[in-house]
ROFI-891735 format. One record per atom (N, C-alpha, C): x, y, z. Coordinates in steps of 0.02 Angstrom, whole numbers, padded with zeros to 5 digits, always signed. Atoms other than C-alpha are relative to their C-alpha. Layout:
% residues N
XYZ...
END
This chain:
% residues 182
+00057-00039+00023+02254+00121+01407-00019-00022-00071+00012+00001+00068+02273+00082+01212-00033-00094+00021+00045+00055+00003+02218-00109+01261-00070-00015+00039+00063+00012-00001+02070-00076+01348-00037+00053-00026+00063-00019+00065+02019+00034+01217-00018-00024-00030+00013+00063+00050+02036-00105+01097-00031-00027+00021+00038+00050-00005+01965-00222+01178-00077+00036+00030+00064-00046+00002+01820-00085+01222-00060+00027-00084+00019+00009+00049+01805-00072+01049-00011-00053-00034+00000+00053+00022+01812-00238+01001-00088-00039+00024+00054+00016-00025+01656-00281+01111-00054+00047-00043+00041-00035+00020+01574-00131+01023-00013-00032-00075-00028+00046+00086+01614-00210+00843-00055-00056-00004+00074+00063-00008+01522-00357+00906-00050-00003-00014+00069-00011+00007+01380-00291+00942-00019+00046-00054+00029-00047+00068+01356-00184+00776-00001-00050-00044-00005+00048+00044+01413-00336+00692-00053-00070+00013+00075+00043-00028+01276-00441+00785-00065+00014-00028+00079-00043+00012+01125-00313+00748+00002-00009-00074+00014+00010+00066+01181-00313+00559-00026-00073-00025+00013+00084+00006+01188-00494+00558-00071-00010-00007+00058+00016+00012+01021-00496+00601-00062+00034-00027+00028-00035+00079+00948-00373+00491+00004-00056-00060-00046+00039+00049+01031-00478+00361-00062-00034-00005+00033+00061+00016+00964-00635+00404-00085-00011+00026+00061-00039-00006+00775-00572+00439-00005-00034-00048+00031-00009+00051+00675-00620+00312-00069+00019+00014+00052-00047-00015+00510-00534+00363+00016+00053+00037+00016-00055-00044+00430-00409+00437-00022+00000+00059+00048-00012-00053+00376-00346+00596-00054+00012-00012+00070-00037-00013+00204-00299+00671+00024+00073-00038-00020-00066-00030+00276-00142+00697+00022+00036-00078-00024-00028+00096+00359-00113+00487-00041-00018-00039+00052+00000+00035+00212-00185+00423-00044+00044+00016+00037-00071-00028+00108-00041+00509+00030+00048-00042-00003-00077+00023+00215+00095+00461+00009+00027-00086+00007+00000+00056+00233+00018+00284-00068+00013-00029+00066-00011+00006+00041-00007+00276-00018+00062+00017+00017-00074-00017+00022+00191+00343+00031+00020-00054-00030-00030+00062+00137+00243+00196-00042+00003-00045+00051-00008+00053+00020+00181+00082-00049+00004+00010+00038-00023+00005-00105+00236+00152-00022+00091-00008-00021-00089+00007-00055+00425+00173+00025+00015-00060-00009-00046+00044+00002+00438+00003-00077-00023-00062+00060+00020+00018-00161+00350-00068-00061+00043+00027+00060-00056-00018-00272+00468+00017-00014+00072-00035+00006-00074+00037-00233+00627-00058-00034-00030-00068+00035+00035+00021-00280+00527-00197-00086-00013-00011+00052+00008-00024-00440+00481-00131-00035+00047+00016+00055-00064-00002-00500+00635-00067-00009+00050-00058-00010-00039+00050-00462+00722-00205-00086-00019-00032+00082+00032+00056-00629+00625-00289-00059+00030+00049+00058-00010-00025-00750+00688-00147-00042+00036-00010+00062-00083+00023-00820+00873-00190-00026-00028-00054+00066-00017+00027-00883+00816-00323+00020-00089-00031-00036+00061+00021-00867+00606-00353-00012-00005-00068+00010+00003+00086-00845+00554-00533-00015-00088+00000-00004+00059+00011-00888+00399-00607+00010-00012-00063-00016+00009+00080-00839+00333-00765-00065-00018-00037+00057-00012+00036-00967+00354-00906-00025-00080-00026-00015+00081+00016-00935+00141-00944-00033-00017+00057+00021+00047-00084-00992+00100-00743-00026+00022+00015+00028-00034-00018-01112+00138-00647+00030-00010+00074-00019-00010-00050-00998+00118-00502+00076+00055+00029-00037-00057-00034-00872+00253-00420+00073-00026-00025-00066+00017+00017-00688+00279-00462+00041-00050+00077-00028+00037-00075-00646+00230-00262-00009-00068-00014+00010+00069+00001-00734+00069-00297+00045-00045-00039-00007+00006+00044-00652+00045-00446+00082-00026+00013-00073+00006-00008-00480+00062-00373+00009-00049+00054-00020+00041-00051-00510-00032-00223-00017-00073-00037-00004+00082+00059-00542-00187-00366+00058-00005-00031-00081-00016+00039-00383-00143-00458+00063-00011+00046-00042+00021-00045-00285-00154-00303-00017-00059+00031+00007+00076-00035-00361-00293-00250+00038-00054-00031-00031+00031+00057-00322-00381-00417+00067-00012-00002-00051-00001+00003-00157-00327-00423+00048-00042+00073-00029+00020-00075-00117-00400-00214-00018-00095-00028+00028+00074+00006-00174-00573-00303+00048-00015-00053-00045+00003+00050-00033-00559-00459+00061+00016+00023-00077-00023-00011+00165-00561-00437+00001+00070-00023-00012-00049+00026+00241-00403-00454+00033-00007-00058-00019-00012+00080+00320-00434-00629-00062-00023-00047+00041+00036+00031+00166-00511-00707-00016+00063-00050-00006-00057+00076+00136-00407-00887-00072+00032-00006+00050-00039+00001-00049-00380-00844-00044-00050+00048+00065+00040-00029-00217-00468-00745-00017-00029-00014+00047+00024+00032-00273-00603-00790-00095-00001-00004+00073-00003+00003-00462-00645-00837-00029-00017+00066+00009+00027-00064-00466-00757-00680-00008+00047+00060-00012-00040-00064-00407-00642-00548-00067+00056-00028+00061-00055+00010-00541-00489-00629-00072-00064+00034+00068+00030-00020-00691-00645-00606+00026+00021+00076-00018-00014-00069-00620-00650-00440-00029+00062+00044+00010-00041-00044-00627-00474-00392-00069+00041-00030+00051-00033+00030-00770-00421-00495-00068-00062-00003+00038+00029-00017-00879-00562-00419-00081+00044-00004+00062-00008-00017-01061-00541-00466-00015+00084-00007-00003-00058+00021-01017-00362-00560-00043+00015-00057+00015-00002+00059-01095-00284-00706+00047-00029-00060-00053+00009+00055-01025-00337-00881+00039+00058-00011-00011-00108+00008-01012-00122-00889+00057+00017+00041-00049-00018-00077-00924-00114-00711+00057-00056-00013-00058+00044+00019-00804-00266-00763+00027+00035-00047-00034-00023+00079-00766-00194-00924+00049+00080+00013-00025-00061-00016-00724-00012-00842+00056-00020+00056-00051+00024-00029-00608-00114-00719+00040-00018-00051-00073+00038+00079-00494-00207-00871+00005+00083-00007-00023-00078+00024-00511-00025-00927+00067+00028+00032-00057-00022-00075-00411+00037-00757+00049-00017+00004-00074+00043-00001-00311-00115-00739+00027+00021-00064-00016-00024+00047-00264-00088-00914+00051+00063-00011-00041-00074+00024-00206+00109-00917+00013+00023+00063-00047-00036-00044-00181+00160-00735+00016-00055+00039-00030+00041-00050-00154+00003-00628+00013-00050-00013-00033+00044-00006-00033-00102-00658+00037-00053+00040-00038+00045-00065+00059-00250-00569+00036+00027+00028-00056-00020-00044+00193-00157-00580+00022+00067+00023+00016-00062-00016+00128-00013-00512+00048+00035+00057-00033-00008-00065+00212-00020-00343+00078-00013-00038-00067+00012+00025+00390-00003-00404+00046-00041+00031-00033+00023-00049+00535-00102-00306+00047+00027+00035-00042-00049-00013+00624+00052-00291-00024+00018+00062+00041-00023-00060+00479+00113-00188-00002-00049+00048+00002+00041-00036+00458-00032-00097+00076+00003+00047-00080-00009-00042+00666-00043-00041+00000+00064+00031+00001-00072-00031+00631+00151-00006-00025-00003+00075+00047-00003-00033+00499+00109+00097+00039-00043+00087-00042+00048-00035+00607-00041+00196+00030+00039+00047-00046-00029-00047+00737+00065+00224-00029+00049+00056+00026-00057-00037+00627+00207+00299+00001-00024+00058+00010+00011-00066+00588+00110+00423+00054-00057+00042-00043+00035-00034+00735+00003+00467+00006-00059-00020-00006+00082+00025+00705-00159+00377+00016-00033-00033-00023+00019+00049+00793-00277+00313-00022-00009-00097+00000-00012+00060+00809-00296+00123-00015-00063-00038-00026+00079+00044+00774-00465+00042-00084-00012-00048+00054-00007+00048+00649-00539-00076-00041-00023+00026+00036+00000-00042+00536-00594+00060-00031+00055+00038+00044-00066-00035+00505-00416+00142-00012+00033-00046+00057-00035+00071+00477-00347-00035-00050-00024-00015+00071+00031+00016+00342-00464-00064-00041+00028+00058+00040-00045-00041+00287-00409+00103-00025+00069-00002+00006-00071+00000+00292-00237+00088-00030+00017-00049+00039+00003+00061+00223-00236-00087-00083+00004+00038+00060+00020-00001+00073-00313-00020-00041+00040+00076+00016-00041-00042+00064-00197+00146-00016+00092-00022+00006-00054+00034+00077-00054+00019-00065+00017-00022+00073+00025+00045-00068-00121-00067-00064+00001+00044+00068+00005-00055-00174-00134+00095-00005+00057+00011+00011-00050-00013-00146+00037+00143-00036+00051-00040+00060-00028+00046-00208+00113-00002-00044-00014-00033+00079+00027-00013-00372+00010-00012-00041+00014+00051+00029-00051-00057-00400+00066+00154-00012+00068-00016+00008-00068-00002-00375+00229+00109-00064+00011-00046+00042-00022+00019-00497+00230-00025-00068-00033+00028+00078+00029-00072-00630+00128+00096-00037+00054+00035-00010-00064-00051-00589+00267+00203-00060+00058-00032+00018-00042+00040-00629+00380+00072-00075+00009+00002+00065-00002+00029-00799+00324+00027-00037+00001+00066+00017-00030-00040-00842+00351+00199-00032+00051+00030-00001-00039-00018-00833+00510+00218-00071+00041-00027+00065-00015+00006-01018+00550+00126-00031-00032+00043+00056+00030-00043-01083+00428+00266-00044+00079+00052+00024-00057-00036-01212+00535+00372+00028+00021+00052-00026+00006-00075-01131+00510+00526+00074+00040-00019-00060-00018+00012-00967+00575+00463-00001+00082-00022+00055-00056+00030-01088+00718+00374+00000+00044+00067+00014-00034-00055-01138+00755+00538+00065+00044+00029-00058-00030-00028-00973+00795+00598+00035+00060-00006-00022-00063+00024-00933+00958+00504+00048-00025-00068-00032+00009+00087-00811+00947+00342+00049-00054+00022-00010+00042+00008-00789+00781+00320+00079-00026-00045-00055+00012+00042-00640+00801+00203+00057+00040+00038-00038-00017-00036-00551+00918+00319+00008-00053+00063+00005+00054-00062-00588+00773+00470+00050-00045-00004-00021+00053+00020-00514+00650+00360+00094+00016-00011-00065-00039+00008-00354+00738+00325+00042+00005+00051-00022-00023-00082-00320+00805+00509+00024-00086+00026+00007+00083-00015-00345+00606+00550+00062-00048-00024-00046+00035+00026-00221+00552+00422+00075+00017+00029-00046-00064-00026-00085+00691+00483-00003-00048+00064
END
């Protein structure tokens, strides 16, 4: 009895020691953890986002919307390593193609005081990994970083949506959007 427990256990060993293995040696992501990473950031980027709708603000420097504003800032930032100390000039031409000097200048502003490179922490990011089962290395942080980053650009896309007419039509547009995210 005690040796074909062992060796019942021994087969089990295996296979735990197989599955880690290949956690381990993973270095990406799935479809499937890039989804639920990209939904993370988008569900905590929304509250966010709706928050600006009753009544949208824009900065007194731009004549374009804070949503807009952020979905340039995150853009910026998905184009810079995560340790980099700030944006360069380059990457802003980049994402502020064919902007005002006003609306550029209220972006550096942004990037500047709320969005940083290293905004997305790596804490959050490994948090995020683990949530969903995935390995750990410096290949799925770069991933995940940058699936973080998509989700809440979507979200504020999303966002600016929700004054469309068609969405108008629908009844409370900010309750729709909510229920949707949920």
């Amino acid at each position: 009895a005690a040796r074909r427990l062992a060796r019942r256990l021994a087969v089990r060993w295996d296979e735990i020691a197989m599955l880690e293995g290949q956690k381990i040696n993973r270095g990406y992501l799935t479809v499937a953890e890039q989804m639920a990473i990209f939904r993370t950031g988008l569900e905590e980027e929304l509250a966010i986002a709706v928050s600006d709708l009753a009544a949208p603000r824009k900065l007194q420097s731009s004549d374009l919307g804070l949503g807009e504003l952020f979905i340039a800032a995150y853009q910026a930032i998905l184009l810079v390593p995560a340790d980099a100390d700030h944006v360069p000039a380059q990457v802003v031409d980049t994402v502020a193609n064919g902007w005002s000097q006003k609306d550029r200048a209220a972006l550096e502003a942004l990037l500047d005081v709320f969005v940083r490179p290293d905004e997305i922490k790596e804490t959050r990011i490994v948090g995020a990994l683990e949530h969903v089962g995935a390995p750990v290395c410096e290949n799925t942080i770069h991933e995940a970083r940058a699936s973080l980053l998509r989700g809440m650009i979507e979200a504020q896309r999303c966002a600016s949506l929700f004054h469309h007419p068609l969405m108008q039509a629908r009844g409370d547009a900010v309750a729709d959007g909510v229920r949707q995210a949920q």
